[in-house]
Every structure is written in C-alpha cells, then in structure tokens.
C-alpha positions as CSV (number, residue, x, y, z in Angstrom):
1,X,-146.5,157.7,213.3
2,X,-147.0,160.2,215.8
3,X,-150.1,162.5,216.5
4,X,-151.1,165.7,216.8
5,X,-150.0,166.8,220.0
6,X,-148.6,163.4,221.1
7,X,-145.4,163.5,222.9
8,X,-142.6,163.1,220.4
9,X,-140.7,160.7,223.4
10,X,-137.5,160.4,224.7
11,X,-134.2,159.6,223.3
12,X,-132.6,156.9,225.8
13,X,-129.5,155.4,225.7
14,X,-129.8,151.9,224.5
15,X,-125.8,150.2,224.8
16,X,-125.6,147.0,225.8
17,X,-123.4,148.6,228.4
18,X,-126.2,150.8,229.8
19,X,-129.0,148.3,229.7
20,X,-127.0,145.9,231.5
21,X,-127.0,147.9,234.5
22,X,-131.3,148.6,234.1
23,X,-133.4,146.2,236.4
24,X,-136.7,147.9,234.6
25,X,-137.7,149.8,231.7
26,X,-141.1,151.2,232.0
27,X,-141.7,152.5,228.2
28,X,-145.3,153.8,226.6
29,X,-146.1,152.9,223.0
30,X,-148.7,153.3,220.8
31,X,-150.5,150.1,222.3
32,X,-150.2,151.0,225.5
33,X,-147.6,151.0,228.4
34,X,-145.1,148.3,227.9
35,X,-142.8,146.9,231.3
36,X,-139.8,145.3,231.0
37,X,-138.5,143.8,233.6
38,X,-135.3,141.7,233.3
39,X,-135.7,139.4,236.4
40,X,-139.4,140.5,238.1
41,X,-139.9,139.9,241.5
42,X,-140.8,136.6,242.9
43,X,-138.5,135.4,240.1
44,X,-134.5,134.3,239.0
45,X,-135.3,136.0,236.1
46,X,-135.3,134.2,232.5
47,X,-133.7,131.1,233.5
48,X,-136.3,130.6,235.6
49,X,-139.3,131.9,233.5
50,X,-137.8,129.9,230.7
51,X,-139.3,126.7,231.9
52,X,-142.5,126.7,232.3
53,X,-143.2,129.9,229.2
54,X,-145.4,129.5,226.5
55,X,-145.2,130.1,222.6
56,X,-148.5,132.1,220.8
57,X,-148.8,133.8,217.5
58,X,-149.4,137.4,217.4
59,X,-150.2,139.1,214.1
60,X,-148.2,135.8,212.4
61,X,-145.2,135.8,214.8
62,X,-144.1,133.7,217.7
63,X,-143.8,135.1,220.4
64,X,-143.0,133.1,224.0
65,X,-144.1,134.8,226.8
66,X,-144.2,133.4,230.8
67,X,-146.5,131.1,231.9
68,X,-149.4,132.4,233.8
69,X,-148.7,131.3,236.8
70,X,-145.1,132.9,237.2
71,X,-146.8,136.4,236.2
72,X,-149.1,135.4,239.0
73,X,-146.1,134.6,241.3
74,X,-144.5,137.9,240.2
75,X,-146.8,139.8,240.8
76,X,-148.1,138.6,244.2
77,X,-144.1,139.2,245.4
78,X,-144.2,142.6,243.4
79,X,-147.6,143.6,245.8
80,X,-147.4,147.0,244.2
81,X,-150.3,149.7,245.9
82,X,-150.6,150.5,242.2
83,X,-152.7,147.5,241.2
84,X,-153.5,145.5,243.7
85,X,-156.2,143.7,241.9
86,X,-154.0,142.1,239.4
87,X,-152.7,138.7,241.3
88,X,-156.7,138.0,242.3
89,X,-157.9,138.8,238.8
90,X,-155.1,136.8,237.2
91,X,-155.9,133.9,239.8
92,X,-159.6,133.9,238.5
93,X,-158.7,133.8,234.9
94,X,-155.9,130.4,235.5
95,X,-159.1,128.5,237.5
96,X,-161.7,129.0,234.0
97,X,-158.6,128.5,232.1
98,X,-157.6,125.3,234.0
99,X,-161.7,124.5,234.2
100,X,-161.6,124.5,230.1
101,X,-159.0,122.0,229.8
C-alpha cells in the first residue's frame, strides 16, 4: 500500500523475452532497495552460487540465498566507488561468524 506522496513506480516490462536480455535490475520496495543481479561480478552466475548457498527462514519461508563468501567475492570484483566499505565490513562479519563456530 502506497503512501502519501510515495511514488506510485514504474510499469516495466517483465517477458521472459525482455528479462532475458537484463544483466541487472535495480528495483526499490517498501523494505528497501532490492538488486538483482543475474550473474554478479566475480561470479558464473547461479551455477556457480548454487554450490556453496545457504537455506534460512524468513517470516516462515525458505529462502536460499549465496553463501557469504561469494557475496564477498562479488563484491570485491564489483569494487563499486558507491560502497566501498562493503567487501571489508562483510570480511569482518565472516571472521566473528567463523570465530562462533
């Protein structure tokens, strides 16, 4: 449900034709901004992701999502000016993570 004086969006073309030829959708939704990338940099896409993802519950459904460290990889190839922060941050987080176990 949309807000007052919220943006209303968008329409987009959403074929299988047409997103077959998108590399990334960058979409905003009312949790946030959402990327979509369908194979990020650093990687061969899902194939590659696959092995190595992970499966968590959120709000009661699965949901598998890429390891931690291919985001890490991803992002270090990516090295976007935008958030340059992000690889060391994530780096950080995998050593307590790894420390825990």
């Amino acid at each position: 449900m949309r807000t007052e004086g919220e943006p209303a969006g968008l329409p987009f073309e959403r074929s299988a034709e047409v997103l077959a030829r998108v590399a990334i959708l960058n979409l905003t939704t009312r949790h946030g901004d959402l990327d979509l990338a369908y194979e990020p940099a650093g990687t061969h896409g899902y194939t590659d992701l696959r092995r190595a993802a992970v499966e968590t519950s959120i709000d009661g459904t699965t949901v598998t999502v890429a390891a931690l460290e291919d985001v890490i990889r991803s992002k270090r190839a990516a090295a976007r000016d935008r958030d340059p922060l992000v690889p060391p941050t994530l780096e950080r987080l995998l050593e307590r993570l790894e420390r825990r176990e």
